[in-house]
C-alpha positions as a printed Julia matrix, in Angstrom:
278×3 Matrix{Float64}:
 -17.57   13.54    9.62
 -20.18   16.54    9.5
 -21.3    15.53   12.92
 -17.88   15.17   14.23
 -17.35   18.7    13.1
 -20.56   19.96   14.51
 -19.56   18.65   17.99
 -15.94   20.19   17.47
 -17.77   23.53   16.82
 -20.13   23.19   19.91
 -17.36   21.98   22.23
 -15.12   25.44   21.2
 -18.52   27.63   22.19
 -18.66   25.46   24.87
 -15.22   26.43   26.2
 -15.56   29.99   25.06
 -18.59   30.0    27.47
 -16.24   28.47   30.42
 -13.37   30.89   30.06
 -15.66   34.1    30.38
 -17.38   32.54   33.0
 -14.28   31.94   34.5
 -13.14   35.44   34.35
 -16.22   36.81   35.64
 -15.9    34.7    38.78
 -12.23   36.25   39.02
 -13.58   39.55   39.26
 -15.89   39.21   41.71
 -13.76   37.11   44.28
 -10.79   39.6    43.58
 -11.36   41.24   46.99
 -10.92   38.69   48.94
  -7.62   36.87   48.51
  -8.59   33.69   50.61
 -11.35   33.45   47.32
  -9.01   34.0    45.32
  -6.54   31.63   46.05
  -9.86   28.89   45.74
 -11.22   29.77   42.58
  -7.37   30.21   41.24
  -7.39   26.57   41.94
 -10.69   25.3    40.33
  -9.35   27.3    37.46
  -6.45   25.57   36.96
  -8.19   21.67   37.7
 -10.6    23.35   35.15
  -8.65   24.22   32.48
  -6.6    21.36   32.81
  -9.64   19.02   32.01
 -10.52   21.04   29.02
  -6.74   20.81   27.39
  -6.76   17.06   28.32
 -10.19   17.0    26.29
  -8.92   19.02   23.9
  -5.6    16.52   23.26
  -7.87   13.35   23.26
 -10.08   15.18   20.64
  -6.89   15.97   18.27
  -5.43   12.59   18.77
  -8.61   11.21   18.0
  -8.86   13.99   14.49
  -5.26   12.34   13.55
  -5.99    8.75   14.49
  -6.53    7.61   11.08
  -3.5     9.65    9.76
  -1.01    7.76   12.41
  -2.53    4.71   11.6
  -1.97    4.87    7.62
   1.65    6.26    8.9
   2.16    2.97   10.53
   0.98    0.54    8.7
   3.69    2.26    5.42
   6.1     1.79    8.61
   4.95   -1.75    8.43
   5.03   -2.29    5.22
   8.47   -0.59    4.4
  10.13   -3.05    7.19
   9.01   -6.21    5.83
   9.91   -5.31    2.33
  13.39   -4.32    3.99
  13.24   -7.87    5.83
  12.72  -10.06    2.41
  15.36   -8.3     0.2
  18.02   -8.69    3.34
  16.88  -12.32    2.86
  17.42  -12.81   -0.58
  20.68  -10.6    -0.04
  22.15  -13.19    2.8
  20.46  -16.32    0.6
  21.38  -15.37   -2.48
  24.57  -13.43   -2.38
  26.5   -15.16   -4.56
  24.52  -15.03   -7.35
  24.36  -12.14   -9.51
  21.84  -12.75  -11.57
  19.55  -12.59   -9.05
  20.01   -9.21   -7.54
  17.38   -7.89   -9.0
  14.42  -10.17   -7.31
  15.11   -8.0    -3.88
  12.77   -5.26   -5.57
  10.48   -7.72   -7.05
   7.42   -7.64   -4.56
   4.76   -5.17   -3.94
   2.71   -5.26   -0.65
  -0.31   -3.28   -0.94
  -1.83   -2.73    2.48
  -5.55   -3.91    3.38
  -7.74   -4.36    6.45
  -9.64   -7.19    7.64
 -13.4    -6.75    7.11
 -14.59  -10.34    7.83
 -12.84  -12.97    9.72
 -14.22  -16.57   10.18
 -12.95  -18.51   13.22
 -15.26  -21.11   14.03
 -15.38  -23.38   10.89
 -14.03  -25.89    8.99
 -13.04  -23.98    6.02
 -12.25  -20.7     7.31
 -11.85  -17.06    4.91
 -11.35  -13.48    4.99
 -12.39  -10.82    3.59
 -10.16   -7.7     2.89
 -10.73   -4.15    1.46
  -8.46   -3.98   -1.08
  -9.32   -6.04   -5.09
  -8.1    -5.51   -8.44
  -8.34   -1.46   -8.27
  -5.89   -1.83   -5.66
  -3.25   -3.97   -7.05
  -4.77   -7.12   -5.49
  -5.86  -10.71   -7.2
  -6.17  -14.07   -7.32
  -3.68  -16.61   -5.94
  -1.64  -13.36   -4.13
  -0.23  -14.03   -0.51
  -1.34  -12.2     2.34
   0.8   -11.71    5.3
   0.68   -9.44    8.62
   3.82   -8.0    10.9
   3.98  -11.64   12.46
   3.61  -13.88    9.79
   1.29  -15.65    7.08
  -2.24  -15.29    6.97
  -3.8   -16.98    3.55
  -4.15  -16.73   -0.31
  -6.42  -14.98   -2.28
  -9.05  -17.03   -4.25
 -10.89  -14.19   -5.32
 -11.09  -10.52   -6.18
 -13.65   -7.55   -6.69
 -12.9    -4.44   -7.91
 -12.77   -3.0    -3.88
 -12.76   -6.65   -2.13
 -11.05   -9.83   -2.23
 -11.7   -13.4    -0.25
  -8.96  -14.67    1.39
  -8.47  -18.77    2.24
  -6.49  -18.32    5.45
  -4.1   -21.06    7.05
  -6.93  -21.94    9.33
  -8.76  -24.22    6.0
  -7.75  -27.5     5.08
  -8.57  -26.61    1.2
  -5.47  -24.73    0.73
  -1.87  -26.38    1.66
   1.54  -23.97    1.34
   5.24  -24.93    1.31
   7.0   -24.52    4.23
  10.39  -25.58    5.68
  12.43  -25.89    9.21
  14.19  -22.86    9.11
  17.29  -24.63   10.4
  17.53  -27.52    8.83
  16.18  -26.65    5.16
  13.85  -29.62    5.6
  10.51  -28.81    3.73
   7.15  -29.77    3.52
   2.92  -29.23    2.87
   1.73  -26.74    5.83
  -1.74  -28.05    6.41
  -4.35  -27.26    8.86
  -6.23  -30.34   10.62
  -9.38  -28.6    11.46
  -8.99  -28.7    15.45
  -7.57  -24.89   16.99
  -7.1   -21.4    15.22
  -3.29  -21.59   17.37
  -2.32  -24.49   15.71
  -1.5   -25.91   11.81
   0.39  -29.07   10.96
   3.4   -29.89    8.71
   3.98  -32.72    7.3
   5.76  -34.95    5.16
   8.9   -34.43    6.43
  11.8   -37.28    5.97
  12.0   -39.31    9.2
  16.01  -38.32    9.29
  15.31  -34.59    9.56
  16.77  -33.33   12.71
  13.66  -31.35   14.28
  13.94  -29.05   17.71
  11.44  -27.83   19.78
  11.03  -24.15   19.12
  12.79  -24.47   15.44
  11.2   -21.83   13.19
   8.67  -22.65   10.77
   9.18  -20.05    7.65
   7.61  -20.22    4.04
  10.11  -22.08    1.65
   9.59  -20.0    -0.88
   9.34  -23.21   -3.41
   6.16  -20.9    -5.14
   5.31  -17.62   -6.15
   2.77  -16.85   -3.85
   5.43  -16.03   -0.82
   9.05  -15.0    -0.58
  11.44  -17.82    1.14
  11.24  -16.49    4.4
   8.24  -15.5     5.82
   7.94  -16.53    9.46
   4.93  -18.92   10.12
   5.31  -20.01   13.58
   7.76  -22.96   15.86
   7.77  -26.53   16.17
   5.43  -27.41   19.24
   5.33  -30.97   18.9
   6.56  -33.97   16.36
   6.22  -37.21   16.14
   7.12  -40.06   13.59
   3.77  -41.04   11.48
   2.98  -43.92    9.75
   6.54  -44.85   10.44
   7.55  -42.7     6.74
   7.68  -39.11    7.6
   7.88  -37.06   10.52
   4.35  -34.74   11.64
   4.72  -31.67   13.26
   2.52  -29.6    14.87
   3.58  -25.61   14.27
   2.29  -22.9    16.93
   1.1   -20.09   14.59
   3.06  -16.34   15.76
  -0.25  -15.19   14.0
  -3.04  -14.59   16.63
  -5.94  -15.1    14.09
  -8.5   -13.47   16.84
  -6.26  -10.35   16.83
  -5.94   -9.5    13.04
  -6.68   -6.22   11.72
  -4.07   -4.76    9.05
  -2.83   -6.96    6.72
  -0.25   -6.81    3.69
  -1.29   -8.49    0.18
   2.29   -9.78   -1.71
   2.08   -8.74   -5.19
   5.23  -10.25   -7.33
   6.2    -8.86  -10.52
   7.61  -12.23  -12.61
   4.16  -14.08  -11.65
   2.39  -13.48  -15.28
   5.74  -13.98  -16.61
   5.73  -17.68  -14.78
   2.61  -18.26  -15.12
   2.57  -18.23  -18.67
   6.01  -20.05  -19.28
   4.51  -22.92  -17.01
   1.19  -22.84  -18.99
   3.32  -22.79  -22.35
   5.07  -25.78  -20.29
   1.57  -28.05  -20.06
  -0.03  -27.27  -22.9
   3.28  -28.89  -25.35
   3.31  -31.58  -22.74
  -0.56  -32.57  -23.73
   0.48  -32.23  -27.07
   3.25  -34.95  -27.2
């Protein structure tokens, strides 16, 4: 930032030095109008290159402000998004008004981003100081993007759809049908769900959204559409789901943080440990 500021500095003498020079040359050609007219000219040219400079270097100053202004744009819209959800989904139940204000998204950024493997993972700069933990969701503006399996203080890992080690619930937007979302290993565009009854009516171009059957996402959350199916092992229908995620492209990212998860967590481990017991 202190050289940044240096070369502001500089560039201001630097224009300073221009403008007298400039109005030097205006007194010497002010005899002659034909020189006039010229330098007039170059003058204007001139000092509209050094206001175009000028504007890049602001915009450039207030990059990082628009940027954090955008991504609470972001954030605030797919917040909106999920509570219409639950609103439309959910409308006739009372009792459950109050889960439209039970997420948190706590904005991160992409610092590492493995495509080429097997087991692919991310790394984001946001951890526990931030809000952020294990098990949490992460989505962008188009759609899911992993779970959290672990988290620093500053950092967190992030398993991302594009690893076979970590399967989420997902369902045909349409139909309701539901099922594992797994990925088979082969291209960063593509994941695979599966499971799915052979009578499910299935489209080409259906939506593929999260099915909200855990705590890590909302019911909801757009994946991607149905690209291909096919009927496998004659029990279930396979389809393959092209991801609205472009995993080459990701940069900002949102990390769901939902209020009644400790709350769950420890009625389900409550839940276990009696079962053991009996």
């Amino acid at each position: 930032m202190d050289s940044l500021f240096r070369f502001i500095v500089r560039y201001h003498l630097f224009l300073t030095f221009i403008l007298m020079e400039t109005g030097a040359l205006c007194l010497i050609v002010k005899s002659s109008t034909f020189k006039e007219t010229v330098v007039a000219e170059k003058v204007e040219s001139l000092k509209g290159n050094v206001y175009s400079a000028m504007t890049g270097i602001q915009n450039y100053l207030y990059l990082k402000k628009y940027n954090s202004m955008l991504i609470e744009n972001n954030m605030e819209l797919i917040s909106e998004n999920i509570s219409l959800h639950c609103l439309i989904d959910r409308r006739d139940n009372d009792s459950l008004d109050s889960s439209t204000h039970r997420y948190e998204y706590i904005p991160a950024r992409i610092v590492e981003n493995t495509l080429n493997r097997k087991h692919n993972r991310l790394m984001l700069d946001a951890g526990k100081k931030q809000g952020a933990d294990k098990d949490m969701g992460v989505i962008s503006a188009d759609g899911v993007v992993g779970i959290i399996d672990r988290a620093g203080d500053n950092f967190c890992t992030v398993v991302s759809l594009l690893n076979p080690d970590k399967e989420i619930s997902a369902k045909l937007k349409r139909s309701g049908m539901y099922g594992p979302l797994v990925w088979d290993g082969q291209s960063i565009n593509y994941t695979e769900l599966v499971d799915i009854p052979p009578h499910a009516d299935v489209v080409t171009g259906d939506s593929i959204v999260t099915s909200g059957h855990s705590l890590t996402f909302p019911e909801g959350i757009f994946i991607g559409t149905v690209d291909t199916f096919h009927i496998d092992k004659g029990t279930s229908i396979k389809i393959r789901v092209k991801l609205n995620n472009n995993f080459k492209s990701l940069h900002s990212v949102y990390i769901i943080k939902d209020f009644l998860k400790p709350e769950f967590d420890s009625i389900k481990t409550t839940y276990f440990d009696n079962r053991k017991k009996t």
